[in-house]
MIROVO-499649 format. One record per residue (C-alpha): x, z, y; residue in three letters. Coordinates in steps of 0.2 Angstrom, whole numbers, padded with zeros to 4 digits, always signed. Example, Ala and Ser with C-alpha at 12.3 -4.5 7.8 and 13.67 -1.06 7.14 Angstrom:
2
+0062+0039-0022Ala +0068+0036-0005Ser 
! end
This chain:
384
-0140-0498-0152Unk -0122-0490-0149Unk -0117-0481-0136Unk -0104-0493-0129Unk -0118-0507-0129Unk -0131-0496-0119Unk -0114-0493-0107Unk -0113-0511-0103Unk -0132-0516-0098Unk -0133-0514-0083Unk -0151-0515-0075Unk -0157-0533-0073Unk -0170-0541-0062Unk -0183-0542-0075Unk -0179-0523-0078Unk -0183-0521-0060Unk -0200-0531-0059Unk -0205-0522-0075Unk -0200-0504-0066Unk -0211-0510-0050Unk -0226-0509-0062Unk -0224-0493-0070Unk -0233-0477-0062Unk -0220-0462-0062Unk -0232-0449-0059Unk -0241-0456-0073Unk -0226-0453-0082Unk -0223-0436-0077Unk -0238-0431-0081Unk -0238-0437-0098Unk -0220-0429-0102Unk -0211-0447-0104Unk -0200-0448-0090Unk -0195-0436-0073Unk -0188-0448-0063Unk -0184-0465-0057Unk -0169-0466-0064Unk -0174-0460-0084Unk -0189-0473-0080Unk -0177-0486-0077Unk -0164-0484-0090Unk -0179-0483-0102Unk -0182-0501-0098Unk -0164-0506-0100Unk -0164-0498-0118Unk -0181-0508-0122Unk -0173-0523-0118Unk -0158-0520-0127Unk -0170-0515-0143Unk -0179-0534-0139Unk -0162-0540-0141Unk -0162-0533-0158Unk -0150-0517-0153Unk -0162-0502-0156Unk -0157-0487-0159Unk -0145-0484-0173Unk -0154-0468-0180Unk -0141-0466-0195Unk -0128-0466-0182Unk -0137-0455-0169Unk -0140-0444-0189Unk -0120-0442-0191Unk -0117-0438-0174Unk -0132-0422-0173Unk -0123-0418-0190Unk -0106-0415-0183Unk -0115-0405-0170Unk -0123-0393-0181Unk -0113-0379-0190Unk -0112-0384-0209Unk -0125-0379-0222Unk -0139-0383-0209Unk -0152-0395-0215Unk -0160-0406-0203Unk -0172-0419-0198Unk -0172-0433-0185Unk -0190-0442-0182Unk -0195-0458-0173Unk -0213-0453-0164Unk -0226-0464-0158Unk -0237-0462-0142Unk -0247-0449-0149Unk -0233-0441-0157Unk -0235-0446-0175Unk -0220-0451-0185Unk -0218-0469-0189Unk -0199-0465-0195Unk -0188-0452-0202Unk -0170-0449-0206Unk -0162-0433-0218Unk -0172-0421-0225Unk -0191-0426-0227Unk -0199-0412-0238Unk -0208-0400-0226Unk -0199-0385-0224Unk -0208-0369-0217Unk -0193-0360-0207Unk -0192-0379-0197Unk -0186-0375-0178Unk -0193-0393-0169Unk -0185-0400-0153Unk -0193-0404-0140Unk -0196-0424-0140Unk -0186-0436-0129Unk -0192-0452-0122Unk -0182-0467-0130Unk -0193-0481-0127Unk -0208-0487-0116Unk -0218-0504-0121Unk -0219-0496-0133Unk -0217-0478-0130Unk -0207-0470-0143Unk -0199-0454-0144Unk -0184-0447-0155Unk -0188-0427-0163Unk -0176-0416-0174Unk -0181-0402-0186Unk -0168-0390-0190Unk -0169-0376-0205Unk -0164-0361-0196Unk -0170-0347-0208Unk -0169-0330-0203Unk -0159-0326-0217Unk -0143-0337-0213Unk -0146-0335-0194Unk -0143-0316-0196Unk -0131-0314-0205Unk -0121-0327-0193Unk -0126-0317-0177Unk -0120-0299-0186Unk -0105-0309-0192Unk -0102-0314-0174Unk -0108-0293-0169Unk -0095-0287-0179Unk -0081-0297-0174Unk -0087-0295-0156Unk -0085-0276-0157Unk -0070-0275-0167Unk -0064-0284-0152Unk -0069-0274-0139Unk -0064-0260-0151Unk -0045-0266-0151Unk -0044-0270-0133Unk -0052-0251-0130Unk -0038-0245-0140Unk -0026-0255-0129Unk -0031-0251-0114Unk -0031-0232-0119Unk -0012-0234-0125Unk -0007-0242-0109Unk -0017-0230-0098Unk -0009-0214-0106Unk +0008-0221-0105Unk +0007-0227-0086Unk +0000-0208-0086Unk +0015-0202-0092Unk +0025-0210-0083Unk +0016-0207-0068Unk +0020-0188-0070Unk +0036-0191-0076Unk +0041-0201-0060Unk +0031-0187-0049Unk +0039-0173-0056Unk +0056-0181-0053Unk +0050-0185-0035Unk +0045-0168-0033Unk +0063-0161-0038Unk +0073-0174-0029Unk +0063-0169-0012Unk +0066-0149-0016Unk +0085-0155-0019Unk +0088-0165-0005Unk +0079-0153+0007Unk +0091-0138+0001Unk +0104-0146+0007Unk +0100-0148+0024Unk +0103-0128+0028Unk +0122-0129+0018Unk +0127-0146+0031Unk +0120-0139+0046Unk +0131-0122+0040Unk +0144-0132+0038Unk +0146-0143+0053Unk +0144-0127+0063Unk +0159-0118+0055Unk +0171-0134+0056Unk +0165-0133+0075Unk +0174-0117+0076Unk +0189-0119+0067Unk +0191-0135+0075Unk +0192-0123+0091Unk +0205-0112+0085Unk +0218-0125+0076Unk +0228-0134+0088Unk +0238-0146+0076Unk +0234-0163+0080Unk +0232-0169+0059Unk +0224-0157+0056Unk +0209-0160+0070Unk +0209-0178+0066Unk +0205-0172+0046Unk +0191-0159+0052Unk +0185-0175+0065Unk +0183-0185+0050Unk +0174-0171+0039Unk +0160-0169+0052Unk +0156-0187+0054Unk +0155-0191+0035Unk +0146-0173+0036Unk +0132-0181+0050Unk +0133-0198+0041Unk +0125-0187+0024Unk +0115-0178+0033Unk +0104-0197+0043Unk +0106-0199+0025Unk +0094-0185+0021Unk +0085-0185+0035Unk +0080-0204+0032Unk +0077-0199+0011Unk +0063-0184+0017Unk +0055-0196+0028Unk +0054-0210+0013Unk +0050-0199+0000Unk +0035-0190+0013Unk +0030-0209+0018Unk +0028-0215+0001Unk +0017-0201-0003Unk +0005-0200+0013Unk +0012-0186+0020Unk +0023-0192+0034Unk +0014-0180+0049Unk +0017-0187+0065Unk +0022-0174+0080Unk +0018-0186+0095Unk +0025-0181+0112Unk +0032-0190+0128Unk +0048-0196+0126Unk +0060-0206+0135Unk +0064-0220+0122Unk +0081-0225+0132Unk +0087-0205+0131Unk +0083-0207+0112Unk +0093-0222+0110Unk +0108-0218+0120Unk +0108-0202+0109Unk +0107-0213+0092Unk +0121-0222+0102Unk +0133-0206+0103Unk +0131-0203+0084Unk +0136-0218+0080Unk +0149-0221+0092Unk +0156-0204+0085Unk +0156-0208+0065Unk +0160-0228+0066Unk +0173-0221+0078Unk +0188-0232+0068Unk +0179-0248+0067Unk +0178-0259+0085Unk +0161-0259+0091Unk +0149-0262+0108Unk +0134-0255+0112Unk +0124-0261+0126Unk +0109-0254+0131Unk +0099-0266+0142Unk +0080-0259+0150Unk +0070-0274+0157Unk +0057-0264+0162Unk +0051-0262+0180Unk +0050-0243+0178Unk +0057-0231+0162Unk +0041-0227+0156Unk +0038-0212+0143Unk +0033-0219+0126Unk +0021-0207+0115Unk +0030-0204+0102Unk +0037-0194+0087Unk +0052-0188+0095Unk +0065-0186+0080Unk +0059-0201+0071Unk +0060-0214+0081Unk +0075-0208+0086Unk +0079-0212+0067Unk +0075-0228+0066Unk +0085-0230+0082Unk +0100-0226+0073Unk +0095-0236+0057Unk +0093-0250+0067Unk +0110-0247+0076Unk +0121-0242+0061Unk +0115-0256+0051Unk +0119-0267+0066Unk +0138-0262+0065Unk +0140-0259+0048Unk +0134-0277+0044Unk +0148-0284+0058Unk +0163-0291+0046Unk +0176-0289+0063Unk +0170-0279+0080Unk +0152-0276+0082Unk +0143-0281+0097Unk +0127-0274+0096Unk +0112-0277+0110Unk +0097-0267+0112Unk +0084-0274+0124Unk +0069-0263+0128Unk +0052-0272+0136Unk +0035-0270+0139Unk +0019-0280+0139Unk +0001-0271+0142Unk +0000-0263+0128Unk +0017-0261+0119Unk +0036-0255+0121Unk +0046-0268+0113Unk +0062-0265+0107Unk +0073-0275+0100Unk +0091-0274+0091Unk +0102-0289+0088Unk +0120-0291+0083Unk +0133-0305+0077Unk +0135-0301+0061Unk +0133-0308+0042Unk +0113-0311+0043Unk +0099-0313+0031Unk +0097-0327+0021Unk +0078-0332+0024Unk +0073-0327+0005Unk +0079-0308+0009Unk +0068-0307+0026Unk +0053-0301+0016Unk +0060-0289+0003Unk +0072-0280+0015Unk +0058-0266+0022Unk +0054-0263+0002Unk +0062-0246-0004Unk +0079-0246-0014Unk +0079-0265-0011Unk +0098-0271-0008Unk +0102-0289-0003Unk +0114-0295-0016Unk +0129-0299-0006Unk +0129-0282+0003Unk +0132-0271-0013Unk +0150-0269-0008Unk +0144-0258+0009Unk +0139-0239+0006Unk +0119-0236+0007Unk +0105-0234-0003Unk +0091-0248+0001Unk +0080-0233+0010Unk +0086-0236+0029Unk +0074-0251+0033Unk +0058-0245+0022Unk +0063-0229+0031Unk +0060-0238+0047Unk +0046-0248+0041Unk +0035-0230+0036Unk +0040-0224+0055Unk +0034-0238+0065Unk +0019-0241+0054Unk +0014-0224+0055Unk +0015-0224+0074Unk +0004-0240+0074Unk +0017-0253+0079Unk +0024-0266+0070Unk +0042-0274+0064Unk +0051-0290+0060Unk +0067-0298+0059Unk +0074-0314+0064Unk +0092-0319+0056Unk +0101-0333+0051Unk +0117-0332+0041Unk +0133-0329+0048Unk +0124-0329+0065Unk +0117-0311+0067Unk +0101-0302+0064Unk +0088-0295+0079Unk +0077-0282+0074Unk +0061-0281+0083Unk +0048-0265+0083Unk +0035-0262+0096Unk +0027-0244+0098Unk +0009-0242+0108Unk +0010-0235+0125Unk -0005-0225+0122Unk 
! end
């Protein structure tokens, strides 16, 4: 019987009035059949037999064969009820290394069952399972020595990249004392010289000084951020003094580029904010500066302060290029520049600067932009 013959006989009625006769639990209890269904398609395969379509044991031979690894020899019986061969197919000489199936069911009036016996002897068997042990831990041997490799070079790298981290924060906070010794002196000959030029040249000095020196303030707080270390000096502080004073800064170093900065408090009363003093009023300014950097012509630049229950809301908005949708996400990510910004001055640390900040406070930021409509930037900072 083929296969494609016992895949097109489909149960028939005298199937069914035979099935209505057989005792399933005898069944089970006699190891022919588990269930209803084996009971039934036991039937259809007698009938099929009746029909002069038994099973094909050469066939069902050649299809155990390709199963087997080659060099097996092999066995396939045809059992009676008591389990007696009435058939055989392959090897017939008795081997004493035989490994014996257990019997299937292929037939019930009468009940027959099909058996193999495969020659497994121990000899063959191990040498194919220490064949398989070897190549399994010669494996696992190689894939150790890879993983070693890689490990010891990320480890490498890894102190490599510390080490450097370690000298650029030692460098950068060095020159904080030679800025702040500088921008005091240029303070005092700007007092003494009178000629216009020449205060408009020492004007222009101090605000490229300051400019370098948000830009080291907003590097420490990166590098410190990225490695844990950003301690956070919580106080009461007045979030629309902070602003207005991120205000003057810029106001004084974008002094030859047109630009409007309104501050805007919808609160009912200026409540303190418990905060980190000097770096919120960092990510003020980054906010801010970005906000009239970005503007191709005059900036307009509003900052609208709110808050709910349990936050101070603060958002920054202007009318510049925007953000196309597929930058929104990357932008708080250290050294990350947008593409078609390359041509402004920075570094890609402002925003990821201002990310650490907020974060570390337990608030939250976002950005909403659309390009050649204008970005708003929206941080909230807990009241408690």
């Amino acid at each position: 019987m083929s296969e494609e013959d016992f895949l097109k006989a489909k149960p028939k009625k005298e199937d069914v009035i035979r099935f209505n006769e057989i005792n399933i639990q005898d069944l089970r209890d006699r190891g022919i059949a588990e269930t209803e269904a084996e009971a039934m398609g036991l039937l259809t395969k007698d009938r099929l037999t009746a029909k002069g379509n038994p099973i094909n044991l050469a066939k069902l031979s050649r299809i155990f064969k390709k199963s087997l690894n080659e060099g097996f020899t092999y066995t396939l019986l045809i059992l009676d009820e008591n389990k007696k061969t009435i058939k055989s197919y392959g090897q017939t000489k008795d081997i004493e290394s035989w490994q014996t199936s257990k019997p299937i069911t292929i037939g019930l009036k009468p009940i027959r069952f099909v058996q193999a016996k495969v020659d497994v002897t121990p000899s063959s068997f191990i040498i194919n399972t220490i064949e398989a042990l070897i190549s399994t831990i010669l494996l696992a041997l190689i894939i150790v020595f890879c993983v070693g490799y890689q490990m010891t070079a990320i480890r490498n790298k890894e102190d490599l990249l510390r080490n450097r981290e370690v000298s650029l924060h030692g460098t950068v906070h060095d020159l904080k004392a030679p800025l702040a010794s500088i921008l005091l002196k240029l303070g005092f000959i700007k007092d003494y010289i009178k000629d216009a030029d020449l205060q408009e040249m020492i004007t222009s000095s101090e605000r490229q000084i300051k400019n370098l020196a948000n830009t080291i303030k907003t590097i420490l707080i990166t590098s410190k951020a990225s490695e844990s270390k950003l301690v956070i000096n919580k106080e009461q502080v007045d979030i629309i003094e902070l602003t207005k004073q991120a205000q003057e800064q810029i106001d004084t170093n974008y002094a030859s580029k047109p630009h409007v900065i309104g501050i805007h408090d919808h609160r009912e009363e200026n409540a303190l904010v418990y905060a980190d003093k000097y770096l919120i009023e960092n990510v003020m300014h980054n906010l801010m500066e970005n906000a009239v950097k970005y503007s191709d012509k005059e900036a307009n630049v509003d900052v609208n302060i709110k808050q709910d229950e349990h936050f101070t809301i603060i958002s920054v908005s202007d009318h510049g290029v925007g953000i196309d949708k597929k930058y929104q996400k990357k932008i708080f990510e250290q050294f990350y520049r947008i593409p078609a910004t390359h041509h402004k001055s920075g570094y890609g640390i402002g925003l990821a600067m201002v990310k650490y900040a907020v974060k570390a406070h337990g608030g939250t930021i976002k950005v909403e932009s659309e390009p050649g409509k204008g970005s708003t930037f929206t941080f909230t900072l807990p009241l408690n």
